[in-house]
N, C-alpha and C positions, 0 to 999 in steps of 0.2 A: 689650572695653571697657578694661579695666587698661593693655592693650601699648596699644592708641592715647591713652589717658591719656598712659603715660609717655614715651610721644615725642613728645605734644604740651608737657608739660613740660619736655623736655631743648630743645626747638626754642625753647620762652618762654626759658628761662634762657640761651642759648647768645647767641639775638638783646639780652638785656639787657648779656652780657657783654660781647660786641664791639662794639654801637651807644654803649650809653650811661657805659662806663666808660673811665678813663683806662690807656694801656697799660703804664704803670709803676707800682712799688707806690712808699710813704715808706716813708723809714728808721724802723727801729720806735725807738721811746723812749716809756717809761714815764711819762714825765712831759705826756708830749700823748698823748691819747687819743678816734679818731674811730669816735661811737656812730649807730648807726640805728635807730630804733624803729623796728618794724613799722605800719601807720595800714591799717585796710583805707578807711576812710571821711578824714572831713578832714583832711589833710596839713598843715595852717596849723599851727605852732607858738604858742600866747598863751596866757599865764600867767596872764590875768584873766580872770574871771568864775567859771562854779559849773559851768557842764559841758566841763570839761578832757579830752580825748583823754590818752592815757596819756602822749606825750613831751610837752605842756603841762605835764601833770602832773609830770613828771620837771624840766621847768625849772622852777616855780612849786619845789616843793622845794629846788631849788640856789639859790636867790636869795632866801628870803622864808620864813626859821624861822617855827614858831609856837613854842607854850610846847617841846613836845616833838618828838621828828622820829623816822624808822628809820633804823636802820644797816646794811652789805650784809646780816646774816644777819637782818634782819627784826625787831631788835631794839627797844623803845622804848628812846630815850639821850636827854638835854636838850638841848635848844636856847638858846632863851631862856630857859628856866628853868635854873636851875645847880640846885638840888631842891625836892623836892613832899611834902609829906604829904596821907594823907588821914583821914577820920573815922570813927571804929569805926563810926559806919551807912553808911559807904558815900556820904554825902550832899553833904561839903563836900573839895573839892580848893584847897589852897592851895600856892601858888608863890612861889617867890622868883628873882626875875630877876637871871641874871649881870648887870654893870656894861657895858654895852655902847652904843654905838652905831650907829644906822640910817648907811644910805651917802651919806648927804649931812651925818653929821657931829653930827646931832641925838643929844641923850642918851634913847637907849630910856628910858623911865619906865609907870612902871605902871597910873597913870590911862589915858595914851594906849592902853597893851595891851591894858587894861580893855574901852575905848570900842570901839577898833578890832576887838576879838574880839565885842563885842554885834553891831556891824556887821555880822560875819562871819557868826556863827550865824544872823543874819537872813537874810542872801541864800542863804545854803543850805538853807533850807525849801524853795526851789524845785530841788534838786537830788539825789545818788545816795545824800546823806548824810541825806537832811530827814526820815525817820521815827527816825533814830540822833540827831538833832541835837536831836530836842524834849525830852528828856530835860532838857537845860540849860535852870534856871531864872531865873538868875542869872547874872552878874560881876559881881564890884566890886574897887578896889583898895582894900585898906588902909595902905598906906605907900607911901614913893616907889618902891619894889622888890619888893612882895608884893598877887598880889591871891588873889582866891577865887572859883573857880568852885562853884555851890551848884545840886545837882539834886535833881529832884522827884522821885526813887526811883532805889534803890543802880542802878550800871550796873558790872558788874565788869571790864569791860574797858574803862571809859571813854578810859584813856589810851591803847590802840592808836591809837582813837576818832581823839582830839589830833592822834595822829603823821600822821594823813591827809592829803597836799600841799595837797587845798583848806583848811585851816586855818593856814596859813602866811600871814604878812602883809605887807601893803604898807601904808605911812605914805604917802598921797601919792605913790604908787608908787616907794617909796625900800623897798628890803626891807634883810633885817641879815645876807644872808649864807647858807649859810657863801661863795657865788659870787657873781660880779657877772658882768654883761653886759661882753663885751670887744668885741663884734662881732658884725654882722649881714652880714657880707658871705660868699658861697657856703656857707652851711648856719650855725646858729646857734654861737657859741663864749664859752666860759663860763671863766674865769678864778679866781684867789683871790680872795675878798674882803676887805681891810682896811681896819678902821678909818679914818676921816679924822682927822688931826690936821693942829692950826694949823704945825706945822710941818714938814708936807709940801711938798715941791717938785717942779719936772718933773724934775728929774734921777735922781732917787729910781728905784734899778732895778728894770722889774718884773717878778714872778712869773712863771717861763718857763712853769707848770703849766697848760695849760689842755684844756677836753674841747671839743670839738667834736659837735655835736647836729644827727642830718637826722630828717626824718617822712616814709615814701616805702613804697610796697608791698612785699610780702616779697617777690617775686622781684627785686628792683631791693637791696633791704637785703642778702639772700644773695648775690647775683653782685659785692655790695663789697667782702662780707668776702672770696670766695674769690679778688678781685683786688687783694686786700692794701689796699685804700683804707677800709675800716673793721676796726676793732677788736674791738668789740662788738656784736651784735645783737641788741635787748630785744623782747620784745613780740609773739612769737610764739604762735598758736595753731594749735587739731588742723587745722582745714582748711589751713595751709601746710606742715603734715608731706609731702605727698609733695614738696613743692619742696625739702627737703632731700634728699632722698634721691634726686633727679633730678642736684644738683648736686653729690653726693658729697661732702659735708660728715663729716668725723670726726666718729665716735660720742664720741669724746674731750673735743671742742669744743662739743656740743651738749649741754646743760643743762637739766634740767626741775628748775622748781622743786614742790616737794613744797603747792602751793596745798589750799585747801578755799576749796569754795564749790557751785556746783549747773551740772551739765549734764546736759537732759534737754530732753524737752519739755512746754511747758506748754498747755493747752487755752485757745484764745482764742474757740470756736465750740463749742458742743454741739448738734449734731442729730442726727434722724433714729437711728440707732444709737447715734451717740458719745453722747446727752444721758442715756443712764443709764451709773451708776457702775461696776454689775457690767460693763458691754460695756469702759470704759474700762478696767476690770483686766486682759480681755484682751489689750488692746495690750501692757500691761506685762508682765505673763507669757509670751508670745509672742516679744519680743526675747532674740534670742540674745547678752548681753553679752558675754562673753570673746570669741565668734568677730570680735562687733564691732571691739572694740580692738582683734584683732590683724590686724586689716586692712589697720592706717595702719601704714606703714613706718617699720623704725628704732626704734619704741617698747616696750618691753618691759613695762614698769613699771606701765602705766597701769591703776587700781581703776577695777572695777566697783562701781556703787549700787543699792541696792535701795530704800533710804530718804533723807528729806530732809534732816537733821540729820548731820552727823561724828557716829560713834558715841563720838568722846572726849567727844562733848558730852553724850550720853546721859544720863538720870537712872535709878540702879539700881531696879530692879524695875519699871519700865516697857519694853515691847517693842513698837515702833513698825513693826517689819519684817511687810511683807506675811505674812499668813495663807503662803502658797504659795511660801515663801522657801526649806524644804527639800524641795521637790519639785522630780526631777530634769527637767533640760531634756527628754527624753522624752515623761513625765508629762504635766510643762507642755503642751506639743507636741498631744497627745493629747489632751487636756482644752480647751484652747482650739477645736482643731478642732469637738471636739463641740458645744460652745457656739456655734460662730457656724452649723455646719449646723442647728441646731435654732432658731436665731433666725431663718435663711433660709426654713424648711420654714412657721413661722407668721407672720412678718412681709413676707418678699419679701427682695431682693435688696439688698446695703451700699453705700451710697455708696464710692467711696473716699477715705482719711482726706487727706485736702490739708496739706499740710508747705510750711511757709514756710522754703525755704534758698538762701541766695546759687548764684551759677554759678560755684562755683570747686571745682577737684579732689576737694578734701579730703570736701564738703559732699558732693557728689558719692560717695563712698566709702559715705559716711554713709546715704545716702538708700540708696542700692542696697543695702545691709546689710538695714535698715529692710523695703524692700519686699519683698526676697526671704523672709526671715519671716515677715509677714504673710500671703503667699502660701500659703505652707505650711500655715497653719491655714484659708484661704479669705476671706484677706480683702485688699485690696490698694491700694495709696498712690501721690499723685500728687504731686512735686514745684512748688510753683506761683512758687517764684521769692520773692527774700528780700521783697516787696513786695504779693506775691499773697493775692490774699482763702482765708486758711488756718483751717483747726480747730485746728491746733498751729504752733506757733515753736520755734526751737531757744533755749532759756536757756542761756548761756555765761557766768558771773561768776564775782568772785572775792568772797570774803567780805570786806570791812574789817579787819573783828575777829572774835575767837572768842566766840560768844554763838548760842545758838540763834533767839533775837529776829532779826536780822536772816535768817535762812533762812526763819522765816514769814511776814515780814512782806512776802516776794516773792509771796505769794499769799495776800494779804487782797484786799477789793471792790475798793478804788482800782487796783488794782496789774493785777486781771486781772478777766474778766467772769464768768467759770467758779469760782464762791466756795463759800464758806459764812459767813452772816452768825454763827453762831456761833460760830464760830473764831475768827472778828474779834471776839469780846464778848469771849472769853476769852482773846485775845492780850491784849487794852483789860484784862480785870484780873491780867493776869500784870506791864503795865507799871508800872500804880498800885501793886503789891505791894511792901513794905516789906522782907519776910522773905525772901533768899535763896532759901531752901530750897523755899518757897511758890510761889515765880516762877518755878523752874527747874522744878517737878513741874506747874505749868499749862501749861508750854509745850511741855512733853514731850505731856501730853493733846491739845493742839492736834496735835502732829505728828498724833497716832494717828487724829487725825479727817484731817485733809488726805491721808494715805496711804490710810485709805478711801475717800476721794471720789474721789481718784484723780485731779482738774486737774493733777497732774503725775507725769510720768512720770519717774522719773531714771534715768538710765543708766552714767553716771560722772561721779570726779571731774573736773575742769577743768584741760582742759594747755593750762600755760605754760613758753614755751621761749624760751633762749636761747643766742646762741651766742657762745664767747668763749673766747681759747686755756689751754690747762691753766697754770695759777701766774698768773691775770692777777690785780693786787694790785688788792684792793677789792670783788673779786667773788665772790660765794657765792650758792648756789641757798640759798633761805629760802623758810618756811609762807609770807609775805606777796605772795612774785611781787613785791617792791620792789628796786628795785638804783638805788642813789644814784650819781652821776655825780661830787661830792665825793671819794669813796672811791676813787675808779678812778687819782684820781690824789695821792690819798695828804694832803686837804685834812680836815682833821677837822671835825664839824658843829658846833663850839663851842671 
């Protein structure tokens, strides 16, 4: 299975290299820069609306600050905001907006950023951001350059929050930068943004700097970079790990950024077996994590999970890791087996667990990992296709921000069917909570019940990968998995 894998991917890559690409490379220059984002789903590039693919998201950021933005290393830095305080509760964010104008000339003012960010946070209750976004109670401007955002309980990483591309604005679809639209013809291109002044003319030289932006599957992004027609490639995940290493990509070149966030699987279906909690422990107990990951090629690096939560997040004296956490894979091994022979002896025979995962290599890897473990204790898994009526889905995200709040709020009732309504009461008073310290030790509780329940399974952290040659200016693997397109070519966000 492996060797016709891999020849069925050197035959993918080989056909993409000589059909669809150009046989010459461009002369390299630093100052133009041709990017591909990986798209496994919609390819459309558009900077409006609330559910943005990731290169949306990457142009919606280059063209359209909000108060704050990120930087290659994942940084918040101001945008429209030149700086910010906030209120010993935690409750009120106030800004003062650089002296700026939108690209048609208008003078950024504060009322408009006001109104225009109420807007915002409105149409994002329907989107990736809308259980992070209800926090905000309030905007208002207070002068012509300062307004204040006012929430309904402290949020300590509000302003990662800010820097998220869907909070970035358009007036009228005029945004303020730090890029403009230069062109739309053969893949998207993005240029400096400046200022309009009345005393501009056409003569006026412009800016030679510009990036260039495609949205196109990872075998089609890899066969450009290795035929010199891109530069950078963002947007990678585990399932196109063996396409790198089909096309012989430098370990050198190839970039993981150090993300959190959750990959595992989650229970969308409890029956028969799966519907009690101890059975669903043994799935988890059962996977063999390390042999997992090192399955996918090229990857060294990649953390195993046992729990839901980054442990940086952890609150001291709380221990949210399964009961079974120092029990050797062996043990484990041993212990599951007996459990499901002795559930077979008085209940009958297990359904197999159905896994909802796309048709491509990686996922592929994945599932054959999966099944052969369960095997081994007597119990065994059918792949039903990313579409297929399943008991579990693969959860692949990155986290926004660092806050344990968003890690449970992936599995409260709205989110998945496989719950606990009291986790969700007690997420609900960990948000109303006033007191830090109060908020952070409820939510830790909550982990401890969701790890019991067990609706998710986690397995590891979340690879994201990209690829880009060593010294390229602007680029740095960062916690956020975010690489601004501005930076690549040496354009500052403000």
């Amino acid at each position: 299975m492996v060797l016709r894998s891999k020849l069925w991917l050197n035959s993918i890559w080989a056909a993409v290299a000589v059909t669809m690409l150009p046989a010459c490379s461009f002369a390299e220059d630093e100052d133009q820069i041709r990017v591909a984002v990986v798209e496994d789903g919609e390819a459309r590039i558009n900077p409006v609306g609330t559910r943005l693919n990731y290169a949306s998201s990457t142009m919606r950021a280059s063209m359209a600050k909000g108060l704050v933005g990120l930087d290659e290393e994942g940084r918040v830095v101001p945008a429209l905001a030149a700086r910010w305080i906030v209120s010993d509760d935690g409750l009120s964010y106030i800004f003062r907006l650089f002296d700026a104008k939108w690209d048609d000339g208008r003078q950024i003012a504060a009322e408009r950023v006001a109104r225009l960010l109420r807007e915002r946070v409105s149409e994002l209750r329907d989107s990736r951001l809308r259980y992070d976004i209800s926090a905000v109670d309030e905007v208002v401007s207070m002068t012509g350059r300062v307004i204040e955002i006012r929430l309904d309980s402290p949020h300590p990483n509000f302003l990662q929050l800010l820097a998220q591309p869907e909070l970035g604005l358009f007036r009228a679809g005029h945004g303020a930068g730090p890029m403009r639209l230069l062109s739309e013809t053969n893949g998207i291109k993005l240029t400096r943004f400046d200022e309009p002044s009345q005393e501009e003319t056409d003569a006026e030289e412009e800016d030679d700097r510009w990036v260039s932006l495609r949205s196109e599957p990872a075998a089609t992004a890899i066969a450009r970079y290795r035929a010199d027609s891109a530069q950078v490639v963002l947007n990678g995940k585990y399932h196109h790990l063996p396409l790198i290493e089909a096309a012989g990509i430098s370990s050198g070149d190839l970039r993981l950024d150090p993300v959190a966030g959750l990959f595992g699987l989650r229970f969308m279906r409890a029956e028969g077996f799966w519907a009690v909690p101890g059975n669903r422990e043994v799935l988890a107990m059962a996977i063999n994590r390390p042999a997992l990951l090192t399955s996918f090629p090229g990857v060294s690096a990649w953390k195993a999970r046992l729990k839901i939560i980054p442990e940086a997040l952890d609150v001291e004296g709380i221990n949210a890791y399964p009961d079974w956490a120092s029990m050797t894979m062996e043990d484990r091994i041993a212990f599951t087996r007996d459990h499901v022979n002795g559930w077979k002896a008085s209940e009958g025979p297990i359904v197999p667990l159905a896994i909802a995962l796309p048709d491509v290599a990686g996922a592929d890897i994945l599932f054959k990992r999966i099944q052969s473990d369960l095997r081994r204790v007597g119990l065994d898994a059918r792949n039903v296709g990313i579409d297929g009526d399943a008991d579990v889905q693969l959860i692949d995200k990155i986290a926004p921000y660092d806050s344990p709040q968003w890690f449970l709020k992936q599995f409260t009732c709205p989110m998945t069917p496989i719950c606990l309504n009291d986790a969700d009461s007690k997420i609900s008073e960990a948000d109303a909570a006033t007191n830090l310290e109060i908020k952070a030790r409820l939510y830790a509780q909550v982990e401890e019940m969701l790890v019991d329940h067990y609706n998710f399974i986690p397995l590891a952290v979340p690879i994201r990968w990209s690829i880009a040659p060593q010294g390229q200016r602007g680029f740095a693997v960062n916690p956020r998995g975010w690489h601004p397109l501005n930076n690549l070519v040496g354009i500052p966000i403000s």
